[in-house]
C-alpha positions as CSV (number, residue, x, y, z in Angstrom):
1,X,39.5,-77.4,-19.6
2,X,39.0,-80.4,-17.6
3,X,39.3,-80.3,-13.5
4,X,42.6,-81.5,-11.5
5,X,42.0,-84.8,-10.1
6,X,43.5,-86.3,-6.7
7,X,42.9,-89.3,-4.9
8,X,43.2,-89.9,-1.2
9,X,43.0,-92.6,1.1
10,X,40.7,-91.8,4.0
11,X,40.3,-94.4,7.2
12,X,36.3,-92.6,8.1
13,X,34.7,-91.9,4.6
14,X,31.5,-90.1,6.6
15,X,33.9,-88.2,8.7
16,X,36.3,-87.6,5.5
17,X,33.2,-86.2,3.0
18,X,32.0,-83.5,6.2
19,X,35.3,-82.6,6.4
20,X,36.1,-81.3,2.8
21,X,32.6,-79.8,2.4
22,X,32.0,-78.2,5.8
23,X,35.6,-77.3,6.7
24,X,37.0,-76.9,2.8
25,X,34.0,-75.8,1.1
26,X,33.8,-78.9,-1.6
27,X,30.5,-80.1,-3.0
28,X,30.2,-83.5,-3.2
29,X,29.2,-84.7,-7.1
30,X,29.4,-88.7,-6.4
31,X,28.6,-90.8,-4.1
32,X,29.5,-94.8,-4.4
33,X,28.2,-95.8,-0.4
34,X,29.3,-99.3,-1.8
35,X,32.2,-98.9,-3.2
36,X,33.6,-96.4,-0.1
37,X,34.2,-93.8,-2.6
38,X,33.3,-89.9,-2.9
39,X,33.7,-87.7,-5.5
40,X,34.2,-83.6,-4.9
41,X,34.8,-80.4,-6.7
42,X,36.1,-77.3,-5.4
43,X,36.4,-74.6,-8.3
44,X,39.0,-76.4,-11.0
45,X,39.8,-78.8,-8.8
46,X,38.5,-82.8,-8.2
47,X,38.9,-84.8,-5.7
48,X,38.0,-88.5,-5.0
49,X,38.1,-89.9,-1.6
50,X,38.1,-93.7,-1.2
51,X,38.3,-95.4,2.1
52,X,41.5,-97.4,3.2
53,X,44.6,-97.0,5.1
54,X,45.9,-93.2,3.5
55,X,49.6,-93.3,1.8
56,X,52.6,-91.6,2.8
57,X,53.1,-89.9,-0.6
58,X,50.2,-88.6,-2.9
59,X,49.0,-85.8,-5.1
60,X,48.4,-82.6,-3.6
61,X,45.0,-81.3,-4.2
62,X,45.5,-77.4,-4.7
63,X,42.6,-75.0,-4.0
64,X,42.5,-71.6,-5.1
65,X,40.8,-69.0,-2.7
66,X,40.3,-65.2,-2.1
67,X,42.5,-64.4,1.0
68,X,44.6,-66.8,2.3
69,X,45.4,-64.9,5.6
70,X,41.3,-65.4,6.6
71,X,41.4,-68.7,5.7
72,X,44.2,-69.7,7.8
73,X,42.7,-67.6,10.6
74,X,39.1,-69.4,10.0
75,X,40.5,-73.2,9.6
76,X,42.9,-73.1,12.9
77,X,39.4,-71.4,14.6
78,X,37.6,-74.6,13.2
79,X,40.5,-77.1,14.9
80,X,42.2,-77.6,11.4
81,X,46.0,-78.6,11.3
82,X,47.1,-75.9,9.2
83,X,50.8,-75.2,7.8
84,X,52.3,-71.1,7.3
85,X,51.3,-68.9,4.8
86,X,53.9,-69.1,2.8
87,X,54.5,-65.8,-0.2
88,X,56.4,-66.4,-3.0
89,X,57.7,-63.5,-4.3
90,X,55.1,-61.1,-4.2
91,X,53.3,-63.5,-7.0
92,X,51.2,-66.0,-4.8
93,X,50.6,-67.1,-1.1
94,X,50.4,-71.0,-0.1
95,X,49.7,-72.7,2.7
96,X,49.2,-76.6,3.6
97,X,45.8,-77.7,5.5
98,X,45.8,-81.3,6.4
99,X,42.7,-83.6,6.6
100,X,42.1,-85.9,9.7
101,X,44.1,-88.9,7.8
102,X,46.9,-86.3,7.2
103,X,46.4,-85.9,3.8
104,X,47.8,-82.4,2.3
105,X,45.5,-80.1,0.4
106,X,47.2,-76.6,-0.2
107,X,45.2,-73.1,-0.5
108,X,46.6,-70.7,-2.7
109,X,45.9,-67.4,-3.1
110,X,46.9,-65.4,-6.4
111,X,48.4,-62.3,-5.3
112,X,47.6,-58.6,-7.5
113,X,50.1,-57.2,-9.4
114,X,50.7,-53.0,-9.4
């Protein structure tokens, strides 16, 4: 199975590629310093960062982790705009995290059934 891909517009590429690997726990697979473009992986899902003013509407890079609840907790200790946890019925928990161009990545977290 091949990975999810997003794209987002980033105004700081540096600032953009710390971000998703110190704060989101991506690792960075490409770099194109020319270009302005990065390419990350975070489990099944791939993200490419490219600098340029960031759009209103985009893909939503989804990122599955362990416990939701810790990672909220951890991300808003870290100065992260973070959304609710959201649960939907009993199945799975969401929430939004925002980068620093505003760009929405939501965590979700797979709840156990029985």
């Amino acid at each position: 199975m091949s990975p999810v891909r997003v794209w987002y517009h980033v105004r700081d590429l540096a600032a953009a590629r710390a971000f998703y690997t110190d704060k989101l726990g991506f690792v960075e697979t490409y770099l194109d310093d020319e270009g302005r473009w990065a390419r990350l992986v975070h489990g099944e899902m791939e993200i490419a960062i490219a600098e340029g003013e960031p759009y209103d509407e985009t893909g939503v890079a989804t990122v599955d982790v362990a416990d939701i609840k810790v990672e909220a907790e951890r991300l808003r200790g870290e100065d992260v705009e973070v959304g609710t946890v959201l649960e939907l019925h009993g199945e799975m928990r969401l929430l939004d995290v925002f980068d620093p161009d505003g760009n929405r990545i939501q965590l979700a977290e797979e709840l156990s059934r029985g």
